[in-house]
C-alpha positions in Angstrom: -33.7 41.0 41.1 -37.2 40.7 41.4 -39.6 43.8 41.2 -42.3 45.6 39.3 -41.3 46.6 36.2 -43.6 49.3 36.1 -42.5 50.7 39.5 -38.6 49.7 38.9 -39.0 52.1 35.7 -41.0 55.0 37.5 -38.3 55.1 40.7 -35.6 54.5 37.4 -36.9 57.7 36.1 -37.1 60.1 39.3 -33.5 58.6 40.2 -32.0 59.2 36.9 -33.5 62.6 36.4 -32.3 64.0 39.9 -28.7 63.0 38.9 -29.0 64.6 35.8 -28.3 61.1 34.1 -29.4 59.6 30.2 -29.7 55.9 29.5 -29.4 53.7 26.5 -30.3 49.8 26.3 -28.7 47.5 24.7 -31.0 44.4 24.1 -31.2 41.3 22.9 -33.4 38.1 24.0 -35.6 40.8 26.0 -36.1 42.6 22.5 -36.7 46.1 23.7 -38.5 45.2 27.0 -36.7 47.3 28.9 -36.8 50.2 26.9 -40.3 49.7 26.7 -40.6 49.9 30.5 -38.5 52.7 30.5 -40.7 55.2 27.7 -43.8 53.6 29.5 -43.4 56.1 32.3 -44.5 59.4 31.0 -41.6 62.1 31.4 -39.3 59.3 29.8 -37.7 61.5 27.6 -36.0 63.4 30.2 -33.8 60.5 30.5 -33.8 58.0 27.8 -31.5 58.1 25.0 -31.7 55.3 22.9 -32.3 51.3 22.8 -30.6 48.9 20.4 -32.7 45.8 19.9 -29.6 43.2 18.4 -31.2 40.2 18.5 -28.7 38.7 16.2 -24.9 38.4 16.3 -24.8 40.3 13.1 -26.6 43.0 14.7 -24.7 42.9 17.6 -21.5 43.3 15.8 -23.1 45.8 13.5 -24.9 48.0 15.7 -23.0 48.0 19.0 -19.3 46.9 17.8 -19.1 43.3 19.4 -16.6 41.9 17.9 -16.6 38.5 15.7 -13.6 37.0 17.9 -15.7 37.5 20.8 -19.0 36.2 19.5 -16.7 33.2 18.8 -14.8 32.5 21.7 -17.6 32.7 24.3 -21.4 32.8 22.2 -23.5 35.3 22.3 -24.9 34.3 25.7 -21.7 35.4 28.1 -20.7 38.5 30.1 -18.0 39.0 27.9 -20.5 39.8 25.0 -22.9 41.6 27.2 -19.8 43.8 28.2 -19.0 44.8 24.3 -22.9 45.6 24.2 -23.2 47.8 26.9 -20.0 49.4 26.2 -21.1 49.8 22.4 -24.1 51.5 23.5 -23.0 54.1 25.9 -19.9 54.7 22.9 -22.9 55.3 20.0 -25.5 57.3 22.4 -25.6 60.4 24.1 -26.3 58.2 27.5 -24.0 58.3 30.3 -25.4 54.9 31.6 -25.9 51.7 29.2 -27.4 48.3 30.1 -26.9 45.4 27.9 -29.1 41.7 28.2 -28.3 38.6 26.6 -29.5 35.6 27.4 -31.5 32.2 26.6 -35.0 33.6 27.5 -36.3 30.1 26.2 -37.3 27.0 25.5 -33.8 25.5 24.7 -30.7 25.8 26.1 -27.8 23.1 26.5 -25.8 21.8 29.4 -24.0 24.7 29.6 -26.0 27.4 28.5 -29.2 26.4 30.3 -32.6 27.9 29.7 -33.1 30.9 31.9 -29.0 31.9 31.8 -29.0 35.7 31.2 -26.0 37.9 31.1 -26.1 41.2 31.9 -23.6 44.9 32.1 -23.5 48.3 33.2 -21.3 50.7 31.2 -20.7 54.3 32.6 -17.8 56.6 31.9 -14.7 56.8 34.1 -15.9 53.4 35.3 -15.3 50.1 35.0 -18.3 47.9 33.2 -20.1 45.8 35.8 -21.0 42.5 34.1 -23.4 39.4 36.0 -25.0 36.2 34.8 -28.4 35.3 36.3 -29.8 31.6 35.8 -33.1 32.5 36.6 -33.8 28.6 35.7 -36.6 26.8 33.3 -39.2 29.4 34.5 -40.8 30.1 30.6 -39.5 32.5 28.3 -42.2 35.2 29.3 -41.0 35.1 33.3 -37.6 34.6 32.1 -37.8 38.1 29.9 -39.9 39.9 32.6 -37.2 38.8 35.6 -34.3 40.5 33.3 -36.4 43.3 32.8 -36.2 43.5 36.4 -32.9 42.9 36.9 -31.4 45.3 34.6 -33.8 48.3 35.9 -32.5 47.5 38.9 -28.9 47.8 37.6 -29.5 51.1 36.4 -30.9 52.5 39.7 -27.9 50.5 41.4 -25.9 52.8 39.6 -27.0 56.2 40.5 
């Protein structure tokens, strides 16, 4: 999804306030991006929660509950992992919307986890977790992190 960041997190923030709704991130090749787009907007603490920046699989496992078997059976990079993230987050915050990101952000990447491959989910109660992969393609790791900074904003407001 492309967008503003900026304006993505402002409409985020009007949307999710009018709904009455809190969010938590879940993060891990964007590193708190998206939290940082969210607490930009002044009035952000009407609706942010929390962010967990779990870079590494220990921290995912730690932090958010992703479990080892997981981590193992599909990598770190795989909706199945950004599932357990968001699902961890919206479990361990008072949020009633989690986004989770994973993802090579770049350079690297193998034949079939290319550069630019980001996973992504949406965890809200009495819902079922929306996952998606993006392959936003070889683009550099800063338009790579600022497209999924995009994307999952977007999710967020998708979901209100």
């Amino acid at each position: 999804m492309s967008g503003d960041p900026a304006t993505l997190a402002a409409d985020l923030l009007a949307r999710a306030r009018a709904a009455g709704v809190r969010v938590a991130t879940a993060e891990s090749c964007t590193g708190g991006l998206v939290a940082g787009a969210i607490t930009e907007v002044a009035g952000s603490s009407d609706i942010f929660d929390c962010g967990f920046v779990t870079y590494s699989n220990a921290a995912k496992e730690r932090m958010l509950g992703v479990r080892a078997e997981t981590l193992a059976a599909h990598g770190a990079v795989s909706e199945e992992v950004a599932r357990e993230m968001a699902e961890g987050a919206l479990a361990r915050s008072a949020a009633t919307r989690a986004v989770s990101i994973t993802g090579i952000a770049g350079p690297g990447g193998s034949e079939f986890k290319p550069e630019g491959r980001v996973c992504f989910a949406l965890a809200r109660p009495g819902a079922p977790t929306l996952t998606l992969t993006r392959d936003f393609g070889a683009i550099g790791r800063a338009d790579v992190r600022r497209a999924s900074v995009a994307e999952a904003l977007s999710l967020l407001i998708a979901s209100l």
